[in-house]
N, C-alpha and C positions, 0 to 999 in steps of 0.2 A: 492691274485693274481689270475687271471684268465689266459686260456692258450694262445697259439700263435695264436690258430686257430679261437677262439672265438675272441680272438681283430680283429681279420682281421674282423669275420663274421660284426661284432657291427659296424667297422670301415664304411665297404659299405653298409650297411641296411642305416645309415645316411647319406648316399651321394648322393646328387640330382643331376640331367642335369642342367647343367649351359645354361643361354640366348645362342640364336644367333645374328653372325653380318655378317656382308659383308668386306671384304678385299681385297685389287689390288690383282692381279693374280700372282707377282714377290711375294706379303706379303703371299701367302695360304700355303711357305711350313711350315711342321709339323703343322696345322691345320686337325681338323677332318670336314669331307663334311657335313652339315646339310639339305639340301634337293639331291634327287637325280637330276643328270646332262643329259640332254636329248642333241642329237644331230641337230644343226639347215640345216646340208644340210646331203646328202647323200658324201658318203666317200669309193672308190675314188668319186668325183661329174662328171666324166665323162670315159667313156672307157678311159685308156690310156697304154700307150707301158712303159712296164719293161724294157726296154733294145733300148742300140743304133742299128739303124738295117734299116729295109726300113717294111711299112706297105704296104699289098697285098691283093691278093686274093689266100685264100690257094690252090685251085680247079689248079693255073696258076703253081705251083711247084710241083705239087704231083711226075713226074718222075724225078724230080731235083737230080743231081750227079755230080761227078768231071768228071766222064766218058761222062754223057749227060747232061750238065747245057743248065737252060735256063735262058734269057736276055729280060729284061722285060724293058721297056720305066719309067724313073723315071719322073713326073708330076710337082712334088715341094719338099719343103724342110721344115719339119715343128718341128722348136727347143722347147722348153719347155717354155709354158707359152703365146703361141701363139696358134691359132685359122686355122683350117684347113682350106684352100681356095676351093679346089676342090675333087670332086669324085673320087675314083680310082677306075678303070673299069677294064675291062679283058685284059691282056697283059701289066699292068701298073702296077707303086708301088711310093709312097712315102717315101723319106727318111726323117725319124725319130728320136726321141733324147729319151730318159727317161725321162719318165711323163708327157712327150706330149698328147694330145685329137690324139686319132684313127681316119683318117677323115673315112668318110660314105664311103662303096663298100669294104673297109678291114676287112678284120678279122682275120689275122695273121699278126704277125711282127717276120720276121728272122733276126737273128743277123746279126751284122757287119762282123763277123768273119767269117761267111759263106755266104760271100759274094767276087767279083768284083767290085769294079767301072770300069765303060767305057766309052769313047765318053765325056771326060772331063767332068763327072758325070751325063751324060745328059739318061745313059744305066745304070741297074746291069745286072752282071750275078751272079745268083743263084747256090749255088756249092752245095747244099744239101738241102734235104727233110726237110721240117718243120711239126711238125703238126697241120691241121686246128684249130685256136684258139690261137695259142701260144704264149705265152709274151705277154698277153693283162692282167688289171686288168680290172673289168669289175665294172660298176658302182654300188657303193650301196655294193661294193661286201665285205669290212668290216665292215660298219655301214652304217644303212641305217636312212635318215631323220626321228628324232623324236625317235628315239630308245637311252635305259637306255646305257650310256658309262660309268660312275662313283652311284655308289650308294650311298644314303645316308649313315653316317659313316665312307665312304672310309678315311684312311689318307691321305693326302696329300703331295707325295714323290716325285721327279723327274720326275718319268713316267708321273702321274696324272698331274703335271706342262706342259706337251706338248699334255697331250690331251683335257685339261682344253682350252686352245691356239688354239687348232685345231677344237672345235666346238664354238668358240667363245664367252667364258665366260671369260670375264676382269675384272669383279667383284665377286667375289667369294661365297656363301653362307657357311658357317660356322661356327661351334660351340666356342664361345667366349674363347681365353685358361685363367684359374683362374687366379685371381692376389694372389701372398702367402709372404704374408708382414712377413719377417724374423724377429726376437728383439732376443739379443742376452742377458741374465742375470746374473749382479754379478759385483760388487761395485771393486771387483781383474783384472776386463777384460777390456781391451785398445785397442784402435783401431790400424790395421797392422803399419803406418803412426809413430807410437811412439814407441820408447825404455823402454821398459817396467821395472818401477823400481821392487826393493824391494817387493817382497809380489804380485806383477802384472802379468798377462797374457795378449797376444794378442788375439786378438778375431778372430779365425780360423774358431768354429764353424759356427760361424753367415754366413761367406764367404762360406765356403763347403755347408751350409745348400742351399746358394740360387745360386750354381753353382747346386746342387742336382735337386733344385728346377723346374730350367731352361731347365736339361736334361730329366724331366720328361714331360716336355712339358706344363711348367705354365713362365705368365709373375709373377716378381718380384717388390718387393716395400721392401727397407731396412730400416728399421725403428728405427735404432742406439742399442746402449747400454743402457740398466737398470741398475742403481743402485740396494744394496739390500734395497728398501724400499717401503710401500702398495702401496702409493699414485701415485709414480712415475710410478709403475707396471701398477695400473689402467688406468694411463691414457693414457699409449702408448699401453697397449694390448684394452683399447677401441678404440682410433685411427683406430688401426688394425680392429677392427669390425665393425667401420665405411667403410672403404674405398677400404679395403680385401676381398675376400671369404673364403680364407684359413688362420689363422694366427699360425704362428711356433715359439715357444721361445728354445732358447737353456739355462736348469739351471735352479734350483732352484724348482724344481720337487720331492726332495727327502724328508727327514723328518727334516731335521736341523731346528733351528733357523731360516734363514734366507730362507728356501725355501718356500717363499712366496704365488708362481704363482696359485696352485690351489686356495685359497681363495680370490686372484685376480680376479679369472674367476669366482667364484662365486657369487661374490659381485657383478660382471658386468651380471649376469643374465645366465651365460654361465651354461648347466648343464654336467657333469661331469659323464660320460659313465663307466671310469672305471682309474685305476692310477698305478697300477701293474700289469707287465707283467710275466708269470711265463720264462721269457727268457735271456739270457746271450748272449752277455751284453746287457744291456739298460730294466731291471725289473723296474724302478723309470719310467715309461713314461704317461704321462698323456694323456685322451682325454675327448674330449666334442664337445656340440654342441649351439647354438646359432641361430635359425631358420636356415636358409640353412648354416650356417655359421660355419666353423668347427675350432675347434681349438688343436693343440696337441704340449704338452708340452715336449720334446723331454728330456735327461739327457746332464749336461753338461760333460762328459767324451766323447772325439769325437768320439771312436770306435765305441757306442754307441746310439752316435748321429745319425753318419748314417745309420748305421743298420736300426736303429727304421723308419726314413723316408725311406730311400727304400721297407723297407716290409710292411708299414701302410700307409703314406702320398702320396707314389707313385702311389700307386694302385689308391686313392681316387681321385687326380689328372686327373686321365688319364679317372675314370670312368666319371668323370662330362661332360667328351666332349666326353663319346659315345665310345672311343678306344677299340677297342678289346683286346688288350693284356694288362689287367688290371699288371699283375703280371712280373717279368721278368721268361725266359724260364727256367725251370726243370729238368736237364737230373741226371743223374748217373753216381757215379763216385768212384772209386777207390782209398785209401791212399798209398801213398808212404813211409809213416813211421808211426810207432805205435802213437797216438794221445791218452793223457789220460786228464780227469775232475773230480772236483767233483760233482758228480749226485743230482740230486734237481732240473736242472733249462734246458729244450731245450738248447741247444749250437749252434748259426749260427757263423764257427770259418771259419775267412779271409782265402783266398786261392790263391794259384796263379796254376789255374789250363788247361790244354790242353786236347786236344781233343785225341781219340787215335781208335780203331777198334770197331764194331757194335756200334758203338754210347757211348760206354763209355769212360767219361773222367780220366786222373788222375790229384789226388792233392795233392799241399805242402799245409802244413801250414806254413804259412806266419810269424810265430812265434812272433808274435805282445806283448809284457812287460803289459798287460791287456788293460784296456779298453780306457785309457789316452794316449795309443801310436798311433799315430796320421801317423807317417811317416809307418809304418809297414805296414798301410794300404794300403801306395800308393802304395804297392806290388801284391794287391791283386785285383782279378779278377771274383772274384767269392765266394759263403758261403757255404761250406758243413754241413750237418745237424746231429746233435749227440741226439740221444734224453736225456730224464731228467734222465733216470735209468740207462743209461751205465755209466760205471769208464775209461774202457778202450776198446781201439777201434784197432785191430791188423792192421797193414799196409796189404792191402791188401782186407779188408775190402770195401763192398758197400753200399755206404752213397748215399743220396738226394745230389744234388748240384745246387743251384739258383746260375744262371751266371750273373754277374755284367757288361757284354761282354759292353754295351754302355761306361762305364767307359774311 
């Protein structure tokens, strides 16, 4: 067995950058940016007024008051989205809309609010001081033409969707996300679809695996159910290594009789990095590699299961397209009740945990019936960390805690 830390290390030393491609701008979210994004015009692209108001000359209000207002000749009217006709000169002002072009001879825009109409809009009077400049955005004044707005790497979230939109990229450059053909193994497992007899299971793994899959941010490719037998193995985990970058089995990783799959992956040229974990649950986990092509053999107990791909698969997932946050986030955290093991193997034990002062959390354990309890887990939010030599762990006690929070 080797430890937790060395799988992870083994895990990303084999993980390459996946190709790029191009995707419409509605397909870029959760894609990572592959070159960086320059801007094609300057932003705003022209002076324009923050606010409903009338544009001036600041020079024409400087002793403006409710006491001494002055009344300045309104010229035109210029709404958003239209093009200024005239100059405004001394003793004159146009009325103005937000986000309009500033026309030429202004350089303040005072509010509506501090203002009069007069003369059936043809007069204001000005009821207060503005200051020269005010409520203008001035051109260039957040991005200017040609300047970096998104950098290479960046994810692609909501925000990046409207600014992506706002310099004019509708096709997007982008790091491909993996394909990870799921095969689920074991001659006892049945698809959701069927009433499982005698001696049968549903096939939960397979589903959880590429619902997991999906939130890590890889496309999916399902590749049925395995029998326990070589030949059938062979040829759907080559399938997989044909048409895959990533391929995941759930089963048949352990020592029995019928745990086939690493001499599967042998046969098929796959080479085999390491196959036990010194970790609880999911010690039986296989991995390998296959030119860029990875493959890991996950336990079929679901607890297990998912553990192992959240803390191995996930990470490798996310690095192929550049992501930053290879891992999910770390904080500290607190038991609420005594937690005991027995020592021998790292513990990542389910949790269902809240956040609470300076940054630390606390946590239940989600008291999950071992590794085959499946619904326990839907309780849970998070993995607190035990290492291999403790027995027992006092409530109250501070533990690592990997937040599961996307869940």
């Amino acid at each position: 067995m080797i430890e937790m830390d060395d799988a992870i290390r083994i895990v990303l030393e084999n993980t390459q950058l996946i190709d790029t491609t191009t995707v419409d701008l509605m397909d870029a979210l959760g894609y990572t940016l592959a070159e960086d994004v320059r801007s094609d015009i300057h932003m705003p692209p022209f002076d324009k007024a923050t606010m409903d108001g009338y544009a001036l000359q600041g020079g024409d209000i400087a002793s403006a008051s409710s006491n001494t207002p002055v009344v300045l000749d309104v010229i035109e009217e210029i709404p958003a989205g239209t093009v200024p006709q005239k100059v405004v000169g001394q003793g004159q002002a146009s009325r103005i809309m937000t986000g309009a072009p500033v026309p030429d001879g202004a350089d303040t825009v005072i509010m509506v609010e501090d203002t009069e109409s007069e003369a059936n809009g043809q007069k204001v009077r000005v009821l207060d001081v503005t200051q020269v400049g005010e409520n203008i955005a001035r051109l260039g004044e957040d991005v200017m033409v040609d300047q970096v707005v998104l950098e290479k790497g960046a994810l692609v979230r909501p925000p990046e969707i409207g600014i992506l939109a706002a310099v004019g990229v509708v096709r997007v450059p982008v790091y491909r996300k993996p394909i990870v053909g799921v095969i689920a193994t074991g001659s006892e497992v049945v698809e959701p679809s069927l009433k499982p007899r005698p001696g049968q299971i549903r096939n939960s793994n397979g589903y959880s695996m590429m619902a997991q899959a999906l939130r890590a941010s890889a496309q999916i490719k399902y590749l049925g159910i395995v029998e326990d037998d070589a030949e059938s193995l062979k040829r759907v985990i080559g399938e997989g290594l044909d048409t895959c970058d990533i391929v995941m089995l759930s089963g048949g990783v352990s020592a029995g009789v019928y745990d086939l799959v690493q001499d599967a992956m042998r046969d098929l040229g796959v080479e085999v990095l390491f196959d036990r974990i010194r970790m609880k649950p999911g010690k039986p986990l296989t991995f390998g590699v296959k030119g860029k092509k990875l493959v890991f053999g996950l336990p079929g107990n679901p607890v297990s299961s998912v553990v192992g791909l959240e803390l191995l698969a996930r990470p490798a997932i996310r690095k192929m397209q550049t992501m930053t946050m290879w891992h999910h986030a770390q904080v500290k955290t607190v038991l609420k009740a005594d937690f005991r093991q027995s020592p021998g193997r790292k513990q990542f034990v389910p949790a269902h945990s809240v956040p609470g002062e300076h940054g630390v959390w606390t946590s239940d354990w989600v008291g999950h019936h071992g590794s085959a309890d499946l619904f326990a887990l839907a309780r849970a939010n998070s993995l607190f960390v035990v290492d291999a030599e403790v027995e027992h762990v006092p409530a109250g006690t501070a533990l690592d805690l990997i937040l599961l929070e996307e869940w």
